[in-house]
N, C-alpha and C positions, 0 to 999 in steps of 0.2 A: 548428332544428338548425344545428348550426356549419358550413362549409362551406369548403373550398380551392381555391383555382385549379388547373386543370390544363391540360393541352396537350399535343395533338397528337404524336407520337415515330414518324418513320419509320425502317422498319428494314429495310436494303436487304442484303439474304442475297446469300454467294459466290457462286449457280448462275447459271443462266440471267440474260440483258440485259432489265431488268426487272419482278425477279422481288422485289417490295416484299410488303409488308405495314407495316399502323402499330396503334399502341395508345395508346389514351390514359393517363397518366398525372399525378399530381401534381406541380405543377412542382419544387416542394421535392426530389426523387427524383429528377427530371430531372438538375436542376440540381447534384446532386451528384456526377456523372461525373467525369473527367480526363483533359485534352486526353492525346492516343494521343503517344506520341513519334514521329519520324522512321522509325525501324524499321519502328516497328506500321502508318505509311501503305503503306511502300511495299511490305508483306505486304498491306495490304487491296486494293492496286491490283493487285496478283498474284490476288487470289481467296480469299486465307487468311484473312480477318478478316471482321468486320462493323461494318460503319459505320451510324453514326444521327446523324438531325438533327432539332434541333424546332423546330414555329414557332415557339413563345414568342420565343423570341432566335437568327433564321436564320439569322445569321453566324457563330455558334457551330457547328461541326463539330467534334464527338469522334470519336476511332478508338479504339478497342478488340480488343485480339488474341483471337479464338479458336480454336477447335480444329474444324476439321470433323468430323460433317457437321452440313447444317444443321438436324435437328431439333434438335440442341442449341445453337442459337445465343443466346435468351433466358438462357441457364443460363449462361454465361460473360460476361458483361456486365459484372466489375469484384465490389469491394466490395460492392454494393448487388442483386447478382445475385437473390439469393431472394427483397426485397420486390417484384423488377420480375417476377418468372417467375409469384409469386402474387397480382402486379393483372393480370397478363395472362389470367392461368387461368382467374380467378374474374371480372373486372372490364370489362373491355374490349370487350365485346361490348352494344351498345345505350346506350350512355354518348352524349350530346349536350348541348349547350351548355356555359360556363365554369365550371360547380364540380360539385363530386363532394359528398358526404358525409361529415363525418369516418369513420364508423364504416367507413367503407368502405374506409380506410390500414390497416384492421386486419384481414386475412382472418386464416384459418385458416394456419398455417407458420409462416416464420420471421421476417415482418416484425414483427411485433410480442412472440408467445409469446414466443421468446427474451429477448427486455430483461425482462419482467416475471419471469420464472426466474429471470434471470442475482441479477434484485433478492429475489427469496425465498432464494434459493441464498446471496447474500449474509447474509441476514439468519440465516436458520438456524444458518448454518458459526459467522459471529457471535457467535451467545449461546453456540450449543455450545464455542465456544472460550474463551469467558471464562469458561465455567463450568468446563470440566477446567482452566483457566487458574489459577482460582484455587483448586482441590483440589490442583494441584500447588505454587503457591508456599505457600498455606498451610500445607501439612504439612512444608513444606522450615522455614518459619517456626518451626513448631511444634517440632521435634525440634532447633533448633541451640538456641532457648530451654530446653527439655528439658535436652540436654546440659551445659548451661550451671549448671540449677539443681540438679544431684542431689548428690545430700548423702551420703557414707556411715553408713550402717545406725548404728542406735544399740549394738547386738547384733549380732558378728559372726555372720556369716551366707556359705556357702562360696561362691563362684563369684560374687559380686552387689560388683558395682564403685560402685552408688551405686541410692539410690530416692530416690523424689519422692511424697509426699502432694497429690495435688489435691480439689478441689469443682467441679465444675461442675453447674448443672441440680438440685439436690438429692442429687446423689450422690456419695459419696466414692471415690478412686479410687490406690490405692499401686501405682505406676510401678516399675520393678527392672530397674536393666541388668548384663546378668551376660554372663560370659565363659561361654561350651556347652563344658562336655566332652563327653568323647567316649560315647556313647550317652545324651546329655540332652535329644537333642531332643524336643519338644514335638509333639503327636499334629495340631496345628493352628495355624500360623505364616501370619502376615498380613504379605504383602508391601507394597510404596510402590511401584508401577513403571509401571501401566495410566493414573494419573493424567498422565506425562508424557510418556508416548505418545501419548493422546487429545489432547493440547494439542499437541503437534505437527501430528498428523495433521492435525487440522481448520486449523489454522495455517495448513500448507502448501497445503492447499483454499480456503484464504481467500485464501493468496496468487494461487492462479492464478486464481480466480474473478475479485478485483479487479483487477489488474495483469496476470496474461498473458491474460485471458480477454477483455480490456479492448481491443483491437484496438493497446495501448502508449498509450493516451492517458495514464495515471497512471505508466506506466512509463518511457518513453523521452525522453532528451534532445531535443528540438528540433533541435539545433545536431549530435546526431550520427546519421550517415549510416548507419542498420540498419533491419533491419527488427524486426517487434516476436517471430517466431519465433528474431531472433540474438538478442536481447535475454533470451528466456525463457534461450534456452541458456547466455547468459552468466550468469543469474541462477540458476540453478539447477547450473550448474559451479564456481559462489564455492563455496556451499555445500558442496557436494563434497568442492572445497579444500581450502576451511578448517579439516574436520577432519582430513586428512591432516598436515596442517600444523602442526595444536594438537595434535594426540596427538605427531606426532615430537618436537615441541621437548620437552614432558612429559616424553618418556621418555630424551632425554635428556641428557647433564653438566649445558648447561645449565638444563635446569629443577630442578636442585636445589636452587638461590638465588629461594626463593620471591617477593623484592622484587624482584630486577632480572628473573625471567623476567615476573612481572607487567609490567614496564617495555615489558621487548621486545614481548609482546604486544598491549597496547594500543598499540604504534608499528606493528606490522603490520595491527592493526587500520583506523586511521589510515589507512597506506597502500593497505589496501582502499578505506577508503571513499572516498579522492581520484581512484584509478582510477576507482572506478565513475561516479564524478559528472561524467567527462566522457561517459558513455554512459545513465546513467540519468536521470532527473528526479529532483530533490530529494526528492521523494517515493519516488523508487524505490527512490533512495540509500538511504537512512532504515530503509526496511523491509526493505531487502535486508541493510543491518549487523545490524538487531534479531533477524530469522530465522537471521542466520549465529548468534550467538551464542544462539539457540536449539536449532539444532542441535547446537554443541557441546553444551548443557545436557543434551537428553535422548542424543544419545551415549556422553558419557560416564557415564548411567545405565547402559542398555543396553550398552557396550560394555567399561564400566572396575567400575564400581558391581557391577552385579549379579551378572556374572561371578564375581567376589571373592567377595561374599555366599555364590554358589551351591557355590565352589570347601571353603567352611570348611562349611558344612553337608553337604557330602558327604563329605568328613573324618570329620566328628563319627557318621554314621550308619554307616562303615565301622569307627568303634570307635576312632580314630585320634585324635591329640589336633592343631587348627585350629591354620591358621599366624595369627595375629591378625594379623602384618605385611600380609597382603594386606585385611583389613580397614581400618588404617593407611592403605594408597595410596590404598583407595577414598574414606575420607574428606578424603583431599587432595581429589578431583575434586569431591563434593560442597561442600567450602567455597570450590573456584571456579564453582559452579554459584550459593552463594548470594552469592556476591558479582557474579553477573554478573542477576541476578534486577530489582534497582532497574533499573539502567540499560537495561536491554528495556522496562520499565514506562513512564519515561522515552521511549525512542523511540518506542513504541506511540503511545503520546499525544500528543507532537511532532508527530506525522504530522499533529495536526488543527489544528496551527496553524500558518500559512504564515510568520509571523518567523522560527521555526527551520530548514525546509528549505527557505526561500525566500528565504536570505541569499547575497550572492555566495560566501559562504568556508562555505556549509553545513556542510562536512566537519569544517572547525572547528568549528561552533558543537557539532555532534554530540558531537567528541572533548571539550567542555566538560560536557557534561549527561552523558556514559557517565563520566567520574571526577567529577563531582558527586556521580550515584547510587551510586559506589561508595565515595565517602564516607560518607555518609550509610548509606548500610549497615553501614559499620566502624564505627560509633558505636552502630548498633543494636546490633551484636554484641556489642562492648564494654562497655555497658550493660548488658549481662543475665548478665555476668560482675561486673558489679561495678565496672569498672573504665573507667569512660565515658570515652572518647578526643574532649574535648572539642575539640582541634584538630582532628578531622577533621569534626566539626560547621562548625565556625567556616569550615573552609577550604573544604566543599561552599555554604555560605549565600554566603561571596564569591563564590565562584563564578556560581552563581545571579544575584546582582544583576551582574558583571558581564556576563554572557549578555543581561542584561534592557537595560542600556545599550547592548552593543554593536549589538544586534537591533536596537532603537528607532529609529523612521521619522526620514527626515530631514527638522524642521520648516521650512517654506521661510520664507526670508527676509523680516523684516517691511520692507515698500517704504516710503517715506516722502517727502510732497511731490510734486513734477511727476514721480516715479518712479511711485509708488503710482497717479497720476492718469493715467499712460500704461498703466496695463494693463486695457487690452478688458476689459469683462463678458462672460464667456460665455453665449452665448446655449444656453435651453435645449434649442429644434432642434438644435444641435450634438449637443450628449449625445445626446440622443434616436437620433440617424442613428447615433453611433458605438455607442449601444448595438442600434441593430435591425442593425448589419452586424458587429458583435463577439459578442455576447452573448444575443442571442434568439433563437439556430439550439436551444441549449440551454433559454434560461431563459426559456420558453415554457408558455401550458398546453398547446399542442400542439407539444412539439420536432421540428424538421425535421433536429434532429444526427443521424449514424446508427450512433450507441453508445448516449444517451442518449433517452429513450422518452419521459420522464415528467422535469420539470423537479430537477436538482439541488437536495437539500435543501428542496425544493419553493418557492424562490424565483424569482420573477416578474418581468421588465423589461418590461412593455408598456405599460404607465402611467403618469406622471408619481409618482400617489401610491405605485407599488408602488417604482418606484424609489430615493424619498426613505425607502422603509420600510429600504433594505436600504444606505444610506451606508455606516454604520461598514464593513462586510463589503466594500464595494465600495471603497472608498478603501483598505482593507487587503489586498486580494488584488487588485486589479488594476492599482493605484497604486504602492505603497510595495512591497510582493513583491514584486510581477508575476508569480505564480504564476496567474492567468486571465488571460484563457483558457487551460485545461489544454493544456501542448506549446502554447499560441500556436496551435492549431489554425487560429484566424479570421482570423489575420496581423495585431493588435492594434500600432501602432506606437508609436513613443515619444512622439511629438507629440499621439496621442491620450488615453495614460496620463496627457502634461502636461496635455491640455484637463480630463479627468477631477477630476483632482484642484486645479486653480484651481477649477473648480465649483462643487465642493464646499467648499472655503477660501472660497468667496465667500459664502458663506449657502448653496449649493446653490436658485437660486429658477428657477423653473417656468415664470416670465410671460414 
């Protein structure tokens, strides 16, 4: 059976002049504490805190603030409080010599359940969202094509603006879109509405599960100063925003110039996402633009769309004849729903590769791939009218390759002569230390991270060979990004990114 080091943890309670107890623990868990600041001592020298120390490393003292009394002193212990309260519960008692049992980092509560939930919770919300994901853009799909091909009737026919013959599956099927008068409604009317609801919802679940559930490892700047509860609230007050923002400008003078409000828009866009990027991770950034512009999408379902819908069908059923104008506005909203459709597709997927939100100017590379995709969709549009707007093809493809240039790692200079012969071989103990002190708190089969349970991606650094399996990945996200360690959690420096990546420029070799 696998086994860890552990040690010793005295823990000297505010009462009585010494009134100790100790527990053993894994050093890993120990070791993940944070020195108490100045405050927090000179609360504990007053009686308000509890202090601990272990022999592992007994120059090390932490102080930690808690709350009296002292049966809750194990319970306040930091971040890592519930794995320590349930090795002490369950653990602690008849424990001797230096290693413990793996299975035994995993009681019953919250040191372990949690991360494997957080990872099923992930996974669920996951599928469930790409699946209302794609009943909602598909049918958005479907109907602007729809629109596009209806033909008027060969035989006038009252009230029917256009039909459409299809086949699908062996069946034949004539489509009719008609203006409702007034008592024509239909005894059974099939709505589009729960598809872009359920893609939200579980969105918004995915969001907090990954990013705010995440203790801000995925979400937060490094470089800025919050915590990851200011971080949720900032992220979930964009949103908010945004639509307050995008419905006034909509409604109104100037959103009547369809091209320049698009203009204006995408520049406040823009300037969201450069605000956030000094508070979020690239990653944050990225997903926090793609949900904003999600929300407008299913808001203005719900808020602009449906409404209209509901307002003309209650018209028709009081015998009244439907203003179609508010049908009109609502399809304004819906053809900036499908023109904002690519470019979420686009960020979704960017998120999985660290050249785009792990460029210094991320915000740019974003505001490049959101009018790419919305190119690229005006050409679809246009296309199925007939009328293919082949410059907006043309102008998203440059786009595209220049994104791909400007992203591109910077190839180091080739050395040559008594240059090339001055630069050290890297030795491979080098790598090796910088990845057991950077990267194997994580990418472990047993991680000692205390977000991370089970190794990211399920890759491996503890071996020479597992190492060499995962180059490309490692030279791309830790080298050229520097988007890993996530937030630099490890304190990963530049001189070791440089070791890293001569390394591997050298042959990457082992001996």
């Amino acid at each position: 059976m696998a086994t860890i080091e552990i040690c010793k943890v005295d823990i000297i309670g505010p009462g009585a002049a010494g009134d100790k107890n100790h527990v053993l623990l894994p050093k890993a868990v120990v070791l993940r504490g944070h020195p108490g600041t100045a405050s927090q001592k000179e609360t504990n020298q007053k009686g308000g805190g509890c202090e601990y120390t272990h022999d592992y490393k007994p120059e090390v003292r932490i102080c930690l603030y808690y709350t009296p009394p002292r049966s809750n002193a194990l319970k306040n212990l930091g971040g890592v409080r519930f794995a320590w309260i349930s090795l002490y519960n369950e653990h602690h008692h008849g424990l001797t010599g230096n290693t413990l049992p793996t299975t035994a980092i995993h009681p019953k509560g919250d040191f372990y359940m949690p991360a494997h939930l957080m990872e099923w919770l992930n996974l669920m919300i996951r599928v469930f969202h790409l699946i209302a994901g794609i009943s909602w853009i598909g049918s958005s799909f479907f109907f602007m094509w729809l629109d596009s091909h209806l033909e008027a009737p060969k035989a006038k026919k009252d009230d029917v603006e256009g039909e459409l013959w299809m086949v699908h599956s062996g069946g034949f099927y004539l489509v009719e879109k008609k203006l409702i008068q007034p008592g024509g409604m239909p005894e059974t009317l099939h709505w589009f509405k729960w598809e872009a609801t359920f893609t939200w919802i579980s969105g918004f679940f995915l969001l907090g599960v990954v990013y705010y559930m995440g203790k801000g490892v995925y979400l937060i700047n490094p470089a800025a100063n919050i915590t990851p509860w200011m971080a949720t609230a900032i992220g979930v007050g964009t949103l908010a925003l945004a639509w307050v923002v995008y419905d006034a400008f909509w409604q109104s003078p100037l959103g009547k110039n369809t091209k320049v409000g698009a203009l204006i828009c995408f520049a406040m866009a823009m300037l969201v996402a450069w605000g956030l990027s000094f508070v979020f991770s690239g990653r944050g950034m990225f997903i926090h633009i793609g949900a904003m512009f999600g929300t407008l999408m299913v808001t203005n379902v719900w808020m602009r769309i449906l409404p209209a819908q509901a307002q003309m069908i209650a018209a028709t059923e009081r015998g009244e004849k439907a203003d179609f104008n508010l049908g009109k506005k609502a399809k304004v909203r819906s053809i900036h729903n499908n023109y904002m459709t690519f470019p979420v597709l686009f960020i979704m997927l960017s998120n999985h590769f660290p050249s785009t939100y792990g460029h210094p100017y991320n915000f740019l590379v974003l505001g490049g791939l959101i009018l790419a995709g919305a190119g690229f969709r005006h050409f679809w549009n246009t296309r199925s009218i007939g009328k293919p707007a082949y410059w907006a093809l043309a102008t998203a493809a440059a786009g595209i390759a220049a994104l791909f240039m400007v992203t591109a790692p910077r190839t180091p200079a080739t050395a040559s002569g008594t240059a090339q012969a001055a630069v050290a071989p890297v030795k491979f103990a080098e790598v090796q230390q910088i990845m057991q002190q950077r990267c194997v708190s994580c990418h472990a089969a047993q991680p000692t991270d205390d977000v991370f349970k089970a190794p990211p991606l399920g890759a491996v650094f503890e071996t020479p060979e597992q190492i060499k399996g995962y180059l490309a990945k490692i030279r791309t996200m830790a080298v050229d990004s520097q988007t890993m360690p996530l937030g630099n959690k490890t304190g990963m420096t530049p001189a070791e990114r440089e070791t890293l990546g001569r390394w591997i420029d050298q042959g990457a070799p082992v001996n």
